[in-house]
Every structure is written in C-alpha cells, then in structure tokens.
Backbone as CSV, one residue per row, in Angstrom:
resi,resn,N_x,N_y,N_z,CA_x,CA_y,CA_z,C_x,C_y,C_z
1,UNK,-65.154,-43.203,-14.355,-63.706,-43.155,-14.443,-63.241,-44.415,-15.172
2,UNK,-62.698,-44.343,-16.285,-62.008,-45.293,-16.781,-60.706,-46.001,-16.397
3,UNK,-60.201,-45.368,-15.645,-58.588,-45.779,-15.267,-58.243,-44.924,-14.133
4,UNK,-57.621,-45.033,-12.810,-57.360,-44.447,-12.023,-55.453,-44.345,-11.738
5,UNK,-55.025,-43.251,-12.291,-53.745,-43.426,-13.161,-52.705,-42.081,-12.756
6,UNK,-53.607,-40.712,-12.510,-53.411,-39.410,-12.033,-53.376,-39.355,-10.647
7,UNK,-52.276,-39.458,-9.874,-52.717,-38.909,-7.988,-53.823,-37.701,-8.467
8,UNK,-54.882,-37.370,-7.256,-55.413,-36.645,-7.442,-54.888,-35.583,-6.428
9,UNK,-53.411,-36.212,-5.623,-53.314,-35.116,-4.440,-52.197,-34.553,-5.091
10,UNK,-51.275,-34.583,-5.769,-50.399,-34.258,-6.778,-50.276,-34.097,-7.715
11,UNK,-50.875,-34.438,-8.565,-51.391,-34.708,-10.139,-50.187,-35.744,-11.230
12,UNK,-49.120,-36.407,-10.284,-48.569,-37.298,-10.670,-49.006,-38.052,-11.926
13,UNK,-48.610,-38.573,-12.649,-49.750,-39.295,-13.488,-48.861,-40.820,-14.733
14,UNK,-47.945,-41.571,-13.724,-47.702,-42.275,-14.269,-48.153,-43.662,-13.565
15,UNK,-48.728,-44.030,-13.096,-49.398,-44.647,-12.116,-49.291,-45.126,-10.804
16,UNK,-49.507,-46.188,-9.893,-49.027,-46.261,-8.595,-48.404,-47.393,-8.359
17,UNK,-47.782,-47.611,-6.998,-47.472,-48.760,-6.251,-48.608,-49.388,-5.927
18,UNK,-48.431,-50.689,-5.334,-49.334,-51.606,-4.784,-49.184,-51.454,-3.300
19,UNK,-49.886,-52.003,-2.274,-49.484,-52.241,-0.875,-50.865,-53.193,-0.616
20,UNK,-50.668,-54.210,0.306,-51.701,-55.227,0.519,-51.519,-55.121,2.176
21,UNK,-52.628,-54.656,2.370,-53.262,-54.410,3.817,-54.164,-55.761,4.357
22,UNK,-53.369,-55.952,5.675,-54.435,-57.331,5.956,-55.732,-57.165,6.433
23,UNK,-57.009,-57.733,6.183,-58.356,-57.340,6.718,-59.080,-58.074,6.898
24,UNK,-60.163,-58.323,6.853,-61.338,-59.546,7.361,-62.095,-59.668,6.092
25,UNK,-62.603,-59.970,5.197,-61.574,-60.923,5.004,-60.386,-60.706,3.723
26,UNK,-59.589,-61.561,4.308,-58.708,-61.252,3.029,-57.238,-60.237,3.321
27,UNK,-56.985,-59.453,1.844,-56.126,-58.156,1.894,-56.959,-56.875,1.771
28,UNK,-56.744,-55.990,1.688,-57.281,-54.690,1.219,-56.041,-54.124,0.170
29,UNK,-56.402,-53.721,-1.173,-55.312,-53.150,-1.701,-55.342,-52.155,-1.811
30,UNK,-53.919,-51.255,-1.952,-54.058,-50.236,-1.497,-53.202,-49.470,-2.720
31,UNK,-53.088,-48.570,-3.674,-52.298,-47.779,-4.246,-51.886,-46.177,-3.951
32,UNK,-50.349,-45.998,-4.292,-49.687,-45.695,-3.537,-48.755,-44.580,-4.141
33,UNK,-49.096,-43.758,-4.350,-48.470,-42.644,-5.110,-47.096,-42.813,-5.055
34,UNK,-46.328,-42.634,-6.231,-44.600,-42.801,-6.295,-43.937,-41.737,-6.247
35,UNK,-45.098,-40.364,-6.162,-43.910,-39.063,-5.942,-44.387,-38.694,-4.902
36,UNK,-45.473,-38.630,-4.042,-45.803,-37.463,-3.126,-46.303,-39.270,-1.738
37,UNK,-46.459,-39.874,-1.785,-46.685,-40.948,-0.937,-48.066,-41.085,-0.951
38,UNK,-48.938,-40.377,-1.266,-50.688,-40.587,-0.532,-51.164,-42.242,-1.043
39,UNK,-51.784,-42.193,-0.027,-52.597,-43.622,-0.073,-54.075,-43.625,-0.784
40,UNK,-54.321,-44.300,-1.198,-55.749,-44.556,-1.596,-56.278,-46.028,-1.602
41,UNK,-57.365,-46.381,-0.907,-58.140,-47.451,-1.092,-59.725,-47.604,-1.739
42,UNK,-59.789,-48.092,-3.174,-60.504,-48.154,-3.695,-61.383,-49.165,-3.117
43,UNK,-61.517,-49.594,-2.058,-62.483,-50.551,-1.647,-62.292,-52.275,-2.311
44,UNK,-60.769,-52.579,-2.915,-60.936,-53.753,-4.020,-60.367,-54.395,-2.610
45,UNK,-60.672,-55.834,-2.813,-60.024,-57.014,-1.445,-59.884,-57.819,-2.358
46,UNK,-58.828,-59.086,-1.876,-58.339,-59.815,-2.504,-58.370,-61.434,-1.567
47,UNK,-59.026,-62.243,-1.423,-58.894,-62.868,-0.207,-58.006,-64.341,-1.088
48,UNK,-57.574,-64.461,-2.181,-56.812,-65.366,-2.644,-55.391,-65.867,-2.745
49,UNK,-54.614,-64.381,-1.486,-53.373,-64.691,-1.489,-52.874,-65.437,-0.452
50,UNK,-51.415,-65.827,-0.865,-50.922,-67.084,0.250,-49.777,-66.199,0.726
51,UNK,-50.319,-66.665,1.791,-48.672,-66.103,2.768,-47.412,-67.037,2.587
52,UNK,-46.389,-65.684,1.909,-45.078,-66.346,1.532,-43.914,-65.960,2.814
53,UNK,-44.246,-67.334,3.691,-42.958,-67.123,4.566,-41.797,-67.669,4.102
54,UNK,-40.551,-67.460,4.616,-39.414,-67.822,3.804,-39.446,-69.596,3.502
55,UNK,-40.097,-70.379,4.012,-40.017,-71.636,3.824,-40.767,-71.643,2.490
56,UNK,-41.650,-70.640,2.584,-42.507,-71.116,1.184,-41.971,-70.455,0.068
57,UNK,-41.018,-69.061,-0.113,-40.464,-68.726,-1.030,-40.594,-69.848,-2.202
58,UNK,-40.613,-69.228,-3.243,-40.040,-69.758,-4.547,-41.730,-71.270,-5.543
59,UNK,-41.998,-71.084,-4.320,-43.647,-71.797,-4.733,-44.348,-70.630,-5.140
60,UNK,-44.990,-70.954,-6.237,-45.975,-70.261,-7.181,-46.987,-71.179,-7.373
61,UNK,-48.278,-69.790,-7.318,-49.405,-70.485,-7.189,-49.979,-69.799,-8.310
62,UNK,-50.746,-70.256,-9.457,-51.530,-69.859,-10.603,-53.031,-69.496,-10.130
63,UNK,-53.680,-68.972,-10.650,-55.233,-68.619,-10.978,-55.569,-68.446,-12.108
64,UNK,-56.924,-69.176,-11.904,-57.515,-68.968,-13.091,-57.868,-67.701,-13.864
C-alpha cells in the first residue's frame, strides 16, 4: 500500500483526521474517517510529544 487515503469502511477518499491515544509507551495514533467516523490504528506510536497544559500553551517545540 502506498498511501492509506480511502476509508475502507465507506470508501471516503479524501483522507483522515488525526486522534492521539495515550499508551505505554508514548501516544498511539489513530486516523479517523471525516464522513462515516471509523477508527483505524495502524500500529504507528509517537512517544515525542509534550503535554500542552494551558500553562504551557503557546511553547513550541521543534524536531529534528
């Protein structure tokens, strides 16, 4: 599969939302169909994000 871009439960096909699920370690990401809702988790984790509570708003953090 080159691109995962089509719901496969709808056949939607302009691509998805994001949603970041918390897990061990890390997030789990999750995409998110924009017409019919289904979820899908491709197995990708992300363990590099910072929790933005309102004190921390407006701080940005770069990666390489």
């Amino acid at each position: 599969m080159k691109e995962f871009r089509v719901c496969p439960t709808c056949g939607y096909g302009r691509g998805f939302h994001v949603s970041f699920s918390k897990g061990d370690p890390g997030f789990s990401i999750l995409f998110i169909c924009p017409e019919c809702g289904s979820a899908f988790d491709l197995s990708i984790a992300e363990d590099r994000l910072q929790d933005i509570r309102p004190e921390n708003r407006g701080r940005f953090r770069s990666y390489p």
